[in-house]
LOKOL-978719 format. One line per field, with one value per residue (C-alpha): y, x, z; residue number from 1; residue in one letter. Coordinates in nm, 2 decimals, always signed. Each point is the difference from the previous one (the first is absolute). Example, Ala and Ser with C-alpha at 12.3 -4.5 7.8 and 13.67 -1.06 7.14 Angstrom:
BEGIN
Y = -0.45/+0.34;
X = +1.23/+0.14;
Z = +0.78/-0.07;
kollo = 1/2;
rolo = A/S;
//
This chain:
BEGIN
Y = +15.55/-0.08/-0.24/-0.27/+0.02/-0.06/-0.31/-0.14/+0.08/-0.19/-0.29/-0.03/+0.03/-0.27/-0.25/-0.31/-0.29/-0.32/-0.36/+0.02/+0.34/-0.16/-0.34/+0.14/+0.39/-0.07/+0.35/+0.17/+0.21/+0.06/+0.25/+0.25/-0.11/+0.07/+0.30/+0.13/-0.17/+0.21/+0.30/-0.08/-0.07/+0.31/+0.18/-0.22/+0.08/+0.38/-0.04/+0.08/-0.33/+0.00/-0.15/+0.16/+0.16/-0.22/+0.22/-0.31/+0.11/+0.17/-0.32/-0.17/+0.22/+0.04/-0.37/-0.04/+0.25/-0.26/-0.29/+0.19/+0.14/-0.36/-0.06/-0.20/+0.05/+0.16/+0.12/+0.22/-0.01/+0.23/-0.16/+0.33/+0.39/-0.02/-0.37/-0.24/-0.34/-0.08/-0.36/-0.12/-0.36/-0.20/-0.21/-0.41/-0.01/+0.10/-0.12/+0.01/-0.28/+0.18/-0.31/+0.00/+0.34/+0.21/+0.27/+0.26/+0.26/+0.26/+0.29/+0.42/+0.12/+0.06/+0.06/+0.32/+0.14/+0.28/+0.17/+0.15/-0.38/+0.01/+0.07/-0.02/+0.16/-0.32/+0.07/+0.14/-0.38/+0.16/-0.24/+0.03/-0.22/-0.25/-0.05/+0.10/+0.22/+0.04/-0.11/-0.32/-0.05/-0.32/-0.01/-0.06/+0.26/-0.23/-0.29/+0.14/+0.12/-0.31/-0.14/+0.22/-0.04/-0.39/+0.07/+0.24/-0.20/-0.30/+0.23/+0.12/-0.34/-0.13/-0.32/-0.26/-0.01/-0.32/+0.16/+0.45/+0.21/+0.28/+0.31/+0.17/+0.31/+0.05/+0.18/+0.05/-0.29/+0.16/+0.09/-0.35/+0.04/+0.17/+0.24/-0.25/-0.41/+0.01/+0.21/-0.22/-0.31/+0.11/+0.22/-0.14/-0.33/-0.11/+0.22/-0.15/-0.37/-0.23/-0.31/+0.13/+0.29/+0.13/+0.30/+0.14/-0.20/-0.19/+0.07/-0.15/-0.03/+0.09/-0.19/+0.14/+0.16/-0.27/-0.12/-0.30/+0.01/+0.18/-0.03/-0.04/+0.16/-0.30/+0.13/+0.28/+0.09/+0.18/+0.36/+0.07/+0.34/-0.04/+0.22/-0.03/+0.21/+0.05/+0.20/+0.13/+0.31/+0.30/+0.21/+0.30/-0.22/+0.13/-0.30/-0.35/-0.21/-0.38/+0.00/+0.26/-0.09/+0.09/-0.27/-0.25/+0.06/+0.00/-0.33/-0.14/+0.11/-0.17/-0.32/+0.03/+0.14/-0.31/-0.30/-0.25/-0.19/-0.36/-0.08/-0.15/-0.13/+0.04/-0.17/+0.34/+0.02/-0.34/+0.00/+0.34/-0.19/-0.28/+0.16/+0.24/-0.26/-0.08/+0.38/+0.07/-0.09/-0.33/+0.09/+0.23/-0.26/-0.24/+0.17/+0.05/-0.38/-0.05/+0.26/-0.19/-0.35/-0.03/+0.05/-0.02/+0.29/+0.19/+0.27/+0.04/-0.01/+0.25/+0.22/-0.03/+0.11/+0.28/+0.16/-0.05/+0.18/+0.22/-0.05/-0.43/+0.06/+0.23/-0.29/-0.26/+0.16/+0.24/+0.32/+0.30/+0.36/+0.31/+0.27/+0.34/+0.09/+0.25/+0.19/+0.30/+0.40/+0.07/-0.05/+0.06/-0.20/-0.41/-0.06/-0.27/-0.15/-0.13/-0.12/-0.24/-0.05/-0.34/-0.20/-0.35/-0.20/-0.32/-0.35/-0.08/-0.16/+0.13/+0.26/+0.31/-0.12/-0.29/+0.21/+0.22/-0.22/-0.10/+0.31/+0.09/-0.30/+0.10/+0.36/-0.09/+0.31/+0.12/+0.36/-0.10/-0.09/-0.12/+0.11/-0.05/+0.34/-0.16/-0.27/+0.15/-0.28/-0.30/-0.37/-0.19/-0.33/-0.08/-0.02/-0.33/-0.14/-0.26/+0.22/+0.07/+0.37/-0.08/-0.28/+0.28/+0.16/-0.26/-0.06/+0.33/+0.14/-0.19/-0.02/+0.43/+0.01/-0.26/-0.27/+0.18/-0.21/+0.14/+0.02/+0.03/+0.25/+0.08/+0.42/+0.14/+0.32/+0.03/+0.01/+0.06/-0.37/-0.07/+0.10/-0.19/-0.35/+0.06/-0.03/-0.31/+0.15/-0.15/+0.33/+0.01/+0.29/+0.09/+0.30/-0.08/+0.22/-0.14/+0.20/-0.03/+0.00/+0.40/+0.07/-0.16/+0.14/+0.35/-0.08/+0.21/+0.14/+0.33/+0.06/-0.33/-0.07/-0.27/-0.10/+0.03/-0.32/-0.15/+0.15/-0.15/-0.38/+0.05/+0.14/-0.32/-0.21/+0.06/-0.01/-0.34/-0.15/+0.18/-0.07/-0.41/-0.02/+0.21/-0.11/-0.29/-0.32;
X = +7.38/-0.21/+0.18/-0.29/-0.05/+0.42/-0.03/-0.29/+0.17/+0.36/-0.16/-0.21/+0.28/+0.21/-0.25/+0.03/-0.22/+0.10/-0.14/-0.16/-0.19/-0.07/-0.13/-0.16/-0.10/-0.36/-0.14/+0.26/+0.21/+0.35/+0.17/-0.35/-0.01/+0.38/+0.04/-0.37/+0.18/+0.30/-0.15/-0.13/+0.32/+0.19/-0.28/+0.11/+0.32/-0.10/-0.15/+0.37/-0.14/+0.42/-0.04/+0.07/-0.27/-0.20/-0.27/-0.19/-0.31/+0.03/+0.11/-0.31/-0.22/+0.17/-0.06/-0.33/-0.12/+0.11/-0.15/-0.36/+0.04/-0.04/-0.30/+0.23/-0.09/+0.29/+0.06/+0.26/+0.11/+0.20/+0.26/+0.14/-0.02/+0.08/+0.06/-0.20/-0.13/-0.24/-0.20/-0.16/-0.16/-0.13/-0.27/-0.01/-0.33/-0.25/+0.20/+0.38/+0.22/+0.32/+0.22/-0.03/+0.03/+0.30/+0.17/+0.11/+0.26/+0.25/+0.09/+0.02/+0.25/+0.34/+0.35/+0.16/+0.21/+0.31/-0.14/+0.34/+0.13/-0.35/+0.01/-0.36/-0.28/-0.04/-0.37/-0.06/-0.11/+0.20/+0.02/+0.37/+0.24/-0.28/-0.05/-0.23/+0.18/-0.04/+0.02/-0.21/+0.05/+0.12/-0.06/-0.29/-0.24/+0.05/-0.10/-0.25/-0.18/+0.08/-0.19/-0.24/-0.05/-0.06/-0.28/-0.21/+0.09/-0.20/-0.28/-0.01/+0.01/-0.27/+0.26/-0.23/+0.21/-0.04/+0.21/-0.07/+0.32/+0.07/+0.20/+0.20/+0.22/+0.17/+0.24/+0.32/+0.17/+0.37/-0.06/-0.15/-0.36/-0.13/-0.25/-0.06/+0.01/+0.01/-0.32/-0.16/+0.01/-0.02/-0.36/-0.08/+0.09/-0.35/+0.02/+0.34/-0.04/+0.15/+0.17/+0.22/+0.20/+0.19/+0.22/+0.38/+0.33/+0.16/+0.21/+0.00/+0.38/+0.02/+0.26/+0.13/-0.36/-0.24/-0.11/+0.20/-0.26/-0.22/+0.07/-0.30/+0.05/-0.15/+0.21/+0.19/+0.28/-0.08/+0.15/+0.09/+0.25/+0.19/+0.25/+0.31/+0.12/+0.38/+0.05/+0.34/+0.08/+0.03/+0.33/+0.21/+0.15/+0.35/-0.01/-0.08/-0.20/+0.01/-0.36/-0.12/-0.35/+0.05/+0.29/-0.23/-0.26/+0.22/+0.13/-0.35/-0.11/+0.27/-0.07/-0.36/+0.06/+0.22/-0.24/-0.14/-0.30/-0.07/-0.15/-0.32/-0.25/-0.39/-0.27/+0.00/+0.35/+0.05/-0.26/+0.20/+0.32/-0.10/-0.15/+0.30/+0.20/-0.18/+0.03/+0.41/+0.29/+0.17/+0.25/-0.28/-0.21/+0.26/+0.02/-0.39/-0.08/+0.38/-0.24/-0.29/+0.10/+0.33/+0.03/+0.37/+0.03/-0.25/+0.19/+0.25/-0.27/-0.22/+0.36/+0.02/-0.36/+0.01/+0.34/-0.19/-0.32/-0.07/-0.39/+0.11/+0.20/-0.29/-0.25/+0.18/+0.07/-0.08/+0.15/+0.08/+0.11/+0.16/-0.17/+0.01/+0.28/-0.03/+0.26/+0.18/-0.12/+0.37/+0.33/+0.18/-0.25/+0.01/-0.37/-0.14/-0.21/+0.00/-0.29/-0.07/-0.31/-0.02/-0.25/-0.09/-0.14/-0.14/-0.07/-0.40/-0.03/+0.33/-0.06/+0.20/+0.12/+0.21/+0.15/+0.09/+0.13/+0.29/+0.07/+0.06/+0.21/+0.22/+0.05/+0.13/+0.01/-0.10/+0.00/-0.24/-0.38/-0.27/-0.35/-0.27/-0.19/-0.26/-0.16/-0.13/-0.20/-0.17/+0.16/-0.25/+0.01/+0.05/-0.29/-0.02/+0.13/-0.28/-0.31/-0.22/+0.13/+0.37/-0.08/-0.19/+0.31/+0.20/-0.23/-0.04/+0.37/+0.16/-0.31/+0.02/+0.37/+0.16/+0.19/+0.02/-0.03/-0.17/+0.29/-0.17/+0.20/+0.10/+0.03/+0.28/-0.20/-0.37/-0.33/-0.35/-0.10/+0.15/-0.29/-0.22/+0.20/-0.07/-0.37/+0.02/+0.00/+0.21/+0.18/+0.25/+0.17/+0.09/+0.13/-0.14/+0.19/+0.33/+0.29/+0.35/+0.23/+0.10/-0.36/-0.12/+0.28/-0.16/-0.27/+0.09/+0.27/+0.02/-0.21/-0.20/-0.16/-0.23/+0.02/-0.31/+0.08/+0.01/-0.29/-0.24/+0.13/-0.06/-0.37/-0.07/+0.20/-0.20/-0.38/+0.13/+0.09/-0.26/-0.30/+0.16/-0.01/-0.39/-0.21/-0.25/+0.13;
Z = +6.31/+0.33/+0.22/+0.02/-0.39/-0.02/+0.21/-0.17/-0.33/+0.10/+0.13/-0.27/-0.26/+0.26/+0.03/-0.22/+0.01/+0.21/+0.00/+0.29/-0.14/-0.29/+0.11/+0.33/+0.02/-0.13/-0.04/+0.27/-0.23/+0.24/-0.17/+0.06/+0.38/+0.00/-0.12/+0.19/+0.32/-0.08/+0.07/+0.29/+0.08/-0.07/+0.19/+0.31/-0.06/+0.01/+0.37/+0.29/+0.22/+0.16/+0.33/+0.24/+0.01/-0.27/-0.12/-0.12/+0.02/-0.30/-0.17/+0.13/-0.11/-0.37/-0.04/+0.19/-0.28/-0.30/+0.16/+0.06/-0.40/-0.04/+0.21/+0.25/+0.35/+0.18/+0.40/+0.06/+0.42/+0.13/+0.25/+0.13/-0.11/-0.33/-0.05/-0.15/-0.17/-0.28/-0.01/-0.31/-0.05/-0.29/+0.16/-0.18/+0.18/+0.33/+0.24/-0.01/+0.10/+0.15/-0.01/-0.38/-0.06/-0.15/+0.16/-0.24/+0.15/-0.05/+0.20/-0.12/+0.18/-0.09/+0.12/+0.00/-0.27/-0.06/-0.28/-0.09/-0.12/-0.21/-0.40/+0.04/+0.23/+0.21/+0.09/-0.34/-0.20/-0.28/-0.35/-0.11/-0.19/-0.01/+0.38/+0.24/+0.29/+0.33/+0.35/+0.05/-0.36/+0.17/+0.31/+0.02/-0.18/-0.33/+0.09/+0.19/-0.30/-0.19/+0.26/-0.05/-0.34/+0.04/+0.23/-0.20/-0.30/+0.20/+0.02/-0.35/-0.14/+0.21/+0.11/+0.17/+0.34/+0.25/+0.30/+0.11/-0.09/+0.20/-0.10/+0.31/-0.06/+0.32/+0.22/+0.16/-0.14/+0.02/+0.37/+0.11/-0.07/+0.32/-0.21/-0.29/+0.00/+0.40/-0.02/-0.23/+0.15/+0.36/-0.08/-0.32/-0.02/-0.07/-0.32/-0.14/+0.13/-0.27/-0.04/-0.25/-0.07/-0.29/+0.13/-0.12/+0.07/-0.23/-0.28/-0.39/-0.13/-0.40/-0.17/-0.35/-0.02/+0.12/+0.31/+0.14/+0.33/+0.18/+0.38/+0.23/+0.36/+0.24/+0.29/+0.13/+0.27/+0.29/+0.08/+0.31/+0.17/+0.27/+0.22/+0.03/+0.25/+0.17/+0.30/+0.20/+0.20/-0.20/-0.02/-0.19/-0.30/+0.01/+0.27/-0.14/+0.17/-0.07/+0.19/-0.33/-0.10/-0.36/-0.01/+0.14/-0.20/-0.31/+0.10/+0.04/-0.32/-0.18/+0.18/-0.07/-0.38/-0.09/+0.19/-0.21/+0.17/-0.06/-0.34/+0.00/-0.25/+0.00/-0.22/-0.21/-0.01/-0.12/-0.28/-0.15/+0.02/-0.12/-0.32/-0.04/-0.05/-0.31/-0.14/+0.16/-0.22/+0.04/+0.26/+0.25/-0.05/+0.18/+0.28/+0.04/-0.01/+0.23/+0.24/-0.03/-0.02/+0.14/+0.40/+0.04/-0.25/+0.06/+0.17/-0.30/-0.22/+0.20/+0.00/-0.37/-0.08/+0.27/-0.18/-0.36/+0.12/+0.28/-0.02/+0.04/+0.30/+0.13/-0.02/+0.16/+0.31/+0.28/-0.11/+0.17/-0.10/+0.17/-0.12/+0.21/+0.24/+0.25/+0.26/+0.18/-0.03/-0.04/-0.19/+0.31/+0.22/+0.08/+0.02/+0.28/-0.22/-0.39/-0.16/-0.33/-0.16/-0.19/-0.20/+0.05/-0.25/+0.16/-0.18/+0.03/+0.35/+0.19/+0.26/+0.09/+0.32/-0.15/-0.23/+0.31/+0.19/-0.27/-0.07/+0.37/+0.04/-0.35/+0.12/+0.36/+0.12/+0.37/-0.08/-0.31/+0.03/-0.26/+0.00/-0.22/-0.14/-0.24/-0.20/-0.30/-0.10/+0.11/+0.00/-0.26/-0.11/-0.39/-0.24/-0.15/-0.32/-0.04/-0.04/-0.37/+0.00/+0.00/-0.26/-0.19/-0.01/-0.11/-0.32/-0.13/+0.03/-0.27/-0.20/+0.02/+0.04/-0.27/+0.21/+0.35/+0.30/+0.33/+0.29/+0.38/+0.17/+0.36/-0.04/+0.21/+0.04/+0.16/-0.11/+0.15/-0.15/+0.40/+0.17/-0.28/+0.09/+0.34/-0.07/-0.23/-0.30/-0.29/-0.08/-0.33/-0.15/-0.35/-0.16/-0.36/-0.23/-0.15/+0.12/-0.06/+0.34/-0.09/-0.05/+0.33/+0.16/-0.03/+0.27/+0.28/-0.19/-0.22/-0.36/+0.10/-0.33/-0.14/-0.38/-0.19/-0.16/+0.33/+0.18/-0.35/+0.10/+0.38/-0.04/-0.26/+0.25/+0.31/-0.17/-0.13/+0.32/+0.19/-0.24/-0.06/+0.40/+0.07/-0.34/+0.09/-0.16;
kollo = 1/2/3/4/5/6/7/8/9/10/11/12/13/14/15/16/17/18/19/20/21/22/23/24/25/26/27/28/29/30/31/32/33/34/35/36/37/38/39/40/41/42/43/44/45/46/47/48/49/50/51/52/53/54/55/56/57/58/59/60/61/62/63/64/65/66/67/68/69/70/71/72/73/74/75/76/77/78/79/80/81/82/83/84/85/86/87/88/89/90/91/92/93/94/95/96/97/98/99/100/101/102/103/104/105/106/107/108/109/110/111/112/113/114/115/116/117/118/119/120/121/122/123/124/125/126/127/128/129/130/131/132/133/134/135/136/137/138/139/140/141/142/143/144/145/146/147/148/149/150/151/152/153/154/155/156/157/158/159/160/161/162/163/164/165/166/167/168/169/170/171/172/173/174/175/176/177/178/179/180/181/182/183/184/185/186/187/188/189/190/191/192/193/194/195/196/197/198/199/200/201/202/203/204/205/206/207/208/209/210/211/212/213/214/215/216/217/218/219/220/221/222/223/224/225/226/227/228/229/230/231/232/233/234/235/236/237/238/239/240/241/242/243/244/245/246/247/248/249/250/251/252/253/254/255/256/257/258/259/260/261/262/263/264/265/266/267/268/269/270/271/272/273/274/275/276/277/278/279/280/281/282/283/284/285/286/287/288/289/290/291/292/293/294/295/296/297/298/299/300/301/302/303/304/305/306/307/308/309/310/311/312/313/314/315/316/317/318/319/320/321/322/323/324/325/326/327/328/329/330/331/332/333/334/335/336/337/338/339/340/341/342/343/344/345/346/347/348/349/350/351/352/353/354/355/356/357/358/359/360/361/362/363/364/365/366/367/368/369/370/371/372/373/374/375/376/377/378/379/380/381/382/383/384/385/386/387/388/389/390/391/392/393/394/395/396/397/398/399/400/401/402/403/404/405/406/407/408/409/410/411/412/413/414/415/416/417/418/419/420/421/422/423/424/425/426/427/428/429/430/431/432/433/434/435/436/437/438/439/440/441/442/443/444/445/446/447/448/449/450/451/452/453/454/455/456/457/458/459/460/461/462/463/464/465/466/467/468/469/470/471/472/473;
rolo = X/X/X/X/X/X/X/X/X/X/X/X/X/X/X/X/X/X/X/X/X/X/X/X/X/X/X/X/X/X/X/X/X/X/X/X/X/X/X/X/X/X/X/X/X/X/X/X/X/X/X/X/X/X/X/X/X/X/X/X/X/X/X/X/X/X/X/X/X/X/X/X/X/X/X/X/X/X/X/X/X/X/X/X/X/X/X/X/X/X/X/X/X/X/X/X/X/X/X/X/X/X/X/X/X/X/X/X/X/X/X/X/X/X/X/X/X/X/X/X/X/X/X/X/X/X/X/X/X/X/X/X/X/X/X/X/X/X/X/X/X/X/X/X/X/X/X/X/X/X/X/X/X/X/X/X/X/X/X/X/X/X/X/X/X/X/X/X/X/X/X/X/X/X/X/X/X/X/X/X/X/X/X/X/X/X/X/X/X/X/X/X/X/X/X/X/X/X/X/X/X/X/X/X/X/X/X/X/X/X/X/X/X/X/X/X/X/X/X/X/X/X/X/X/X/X/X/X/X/X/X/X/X/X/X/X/X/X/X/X/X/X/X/X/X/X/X/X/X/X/X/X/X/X/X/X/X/X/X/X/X/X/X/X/X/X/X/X/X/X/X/X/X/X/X/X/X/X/X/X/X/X/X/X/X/X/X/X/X/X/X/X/X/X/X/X/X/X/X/X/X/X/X/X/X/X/X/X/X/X/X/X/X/X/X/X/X/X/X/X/X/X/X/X/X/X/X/X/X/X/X/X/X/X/X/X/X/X/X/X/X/X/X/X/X/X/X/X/X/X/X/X/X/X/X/X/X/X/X/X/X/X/X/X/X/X/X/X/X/X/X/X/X/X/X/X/X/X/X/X/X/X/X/X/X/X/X/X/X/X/X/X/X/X/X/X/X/X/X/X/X/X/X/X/X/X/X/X/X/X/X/X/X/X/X/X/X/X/X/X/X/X/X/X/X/X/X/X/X/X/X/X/X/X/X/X/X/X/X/X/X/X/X/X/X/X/X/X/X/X/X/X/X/X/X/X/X/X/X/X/X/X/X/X/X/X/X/X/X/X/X/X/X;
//
């Protein structure tokens, strides 16, 4: 059987009515868009965009083609050989208003991928054991085309909009944006101007097969590499050396592994708390409002929630992460210099060098020296929790997903909404597809897969909130 007619078929046989389809779909029949979006999909899938190198202009012009099927008027820009963009826009009138408009975005490449850990061909889009496989099939091809799906939906159904929504399929997103968001708003920015954004970033958690909440990326850490570097005189090691680099360097790098920095709350990071202490079992949920709400214990309590989840511990706090180790040519050979590579991730507002400086002062260690390499992204403030979008949101989550509450979120990993705060724009991220912790745990990872199941309620889910937030009231 042809793959797109399999997908159509399996989604078709998966879907079941909801209440929200049945009170709300009008003539927009979801299971059709689904399955017609899943092919699209699997041809994205098809298209090797692993960065490095990227080879998104192939991407671009895959999904420029859909969107001019459709009569939508679509530029393709080419950031570098090779790479490139593609801008679509749904006009509400004449004259646009950038403040009100919305930003739609996801990004075509991918990471890389050891195709011997594969049981699939990971830029094949193949249909098996009712999922969708292939790299991006997460990350962010998916929702990218379930993005896609809302906006030529808008056009089909002739929605009345009050406020312009713009498509943008970038870039380089997994190597900081250079050839895709920082392209766009640094040449284009008259083209993507919005006041609002909806990109990728936060995460739903399913709960004995239903949503408990969908979690709303408002905010977002900031990565940052440093150097680590120990130095000594070099030698023939069948003579120790107390001066040895390596040894100072190893010592450093268990300091630095084991440091805890000060726990701090945010306005993001409070709201989340404060609402998982709602959703937590009795005992968690002690220790979140003893974190919140209790001063004298909020060290213990921060200890407690750090040992119970890593992600918890990751939010409240700097972080920082050995990662690559390098030194001596020789077995027989003390080397006169060791070098560690480690990742900082940086709460919104702190800057590198403070971070430095502590970590300087922990290691204590003349013949050891601290350098930053690079800041991967840009420090941006948090998009607000007061605005009509995020209240959109908050409406039409547990009216789509039975019960669930809307959870802001403060990711521990980046995103190019950065760049978008830095301009003003009210950026939020969702991944709209209910996933289990294994299945989300496949982004990045090997045989990343999407259920078929899943990807139908994320394409409904995104034209609801998009269409609630752009249709003229």
């Amino acid at each position: 059987m042809p793959r797109f007619v399999l997908l159509a078929a399996l989604i078709l046989a998966a879907a079941a009515p909801t209440a929200a389809q049945s009170q709300n779909s009008g003539t927009l029949d979801f299971d059709k868009l689904s399955a017609e979006a899943a092919g699209w999909l699997s041809g994205l899938l098809a298209i090797n965009t692993t960065n490095p190198p990227g080879n998104e202009l192939a991407a671009a012009k895959f999904i420029a083609a859909i969107l001019e099927k459709e009569g939508i008027a679509t530029e393709v820009l080419e950031s570098m050989p090779g790479r490139g963009i593609v801008i679509a826009r749904l006009r509400a009138g004449a004259v646009p208003d950038p403040a009100r408009a919305l930003l739609l975005l996801g990004h075509t490449d991918v990471v890389g991928v050891d195709r011997a850990k594969w049981t699939a061909e990971p830029f094949g889009g193949a249909v098996k054991d009712g999922a969708i496989w292939g790299r991006g099939a997460i990350d962010d091809k998916v929702r990218l085309v379930a993005t896609l799906a809302a906006f030529v939906a808008l056009k089909r159904t002739g929605v009345r909009l009050d406020r312009d929504v713009i498509l943008l399929a970038e870039a380089d997103e997994e190597e900081g944006g250079e050839a895709g968001i920082e392209f766009a708003v640094r040449n284009h920015w008259d083209k993507i101007a919005a006041g609002f954004a909806l990109n990728e970033g936060g995460r739903m958690f399913v709960k004995d097969g239903n949503v408990a909440y969908v979690g709303v990326q408002a905010s977002e850490k900031v990565p940052v590499n440093i150097e680590v570097i120990a130095t000594g005189p070099a030698g023939h090691a069948s003579i120790p050396r107390n001066d040895n680099a390596v040894v100072h360097l190893a010592a450093a790098v268990a300091k630095i592994g084991a440091y805890d920095a000060p726990v701090q709350l945010n306005s993001v990071t409070r709201r989340y708390f404060e609402q998982m202490a709602t959703l937590e079992a009795p005992e968690m949920a002690k220790w979140i409002r003893a974190l919140l709400d209790q001063p004298e214990r909020l060290q213990h309590a921060a200890k407690k929630l750090s040992e119970a989840n890593p992600v918890w511990n990751a939010m409240l706090r700097n972080t920082v992460v050995p990662t690559i180790l390098r030194g001596g040519v020789r077995a027989n050979v003390i080397p006169s210099e060791a070098r560690a590579t480690m990742n900082i991730r940086l709460l919104p507002g702190e800057t590198p060098a403070t971070m430095i400086a502590d970590l300087k002062t922990l290691v204590n260690d003349p013949q050891v020296r601290i350098e930053a390499a690079t800041s991967l992204r840009p420090t941006a403030p948090p998009s607000s929790l007061d605005t009509d979008f995020y209240r959109v949101i908050e409406q039409v989550t547990p009216a789509f997903f039975r019960g669930a509450i809307v959870v802001p979120q403060m990711s521990t990993w980046a995103t190019d909404s950065a760049q978008l705060r830095l301009r003003n724009v009210q950026a939020y991220g969702i991944i709209p597809f209910p996933l289990t912790e294994e299945e989300i745990a496949r982004m990045h990872s090997d045989d990343e897969r999407l259920p078929i199941t899943a990807f139908r309620k994320g394409v409904e889910y995104s034209f609801r909130v998009i269409e609630a937030f752009v249709r003229a009231k």
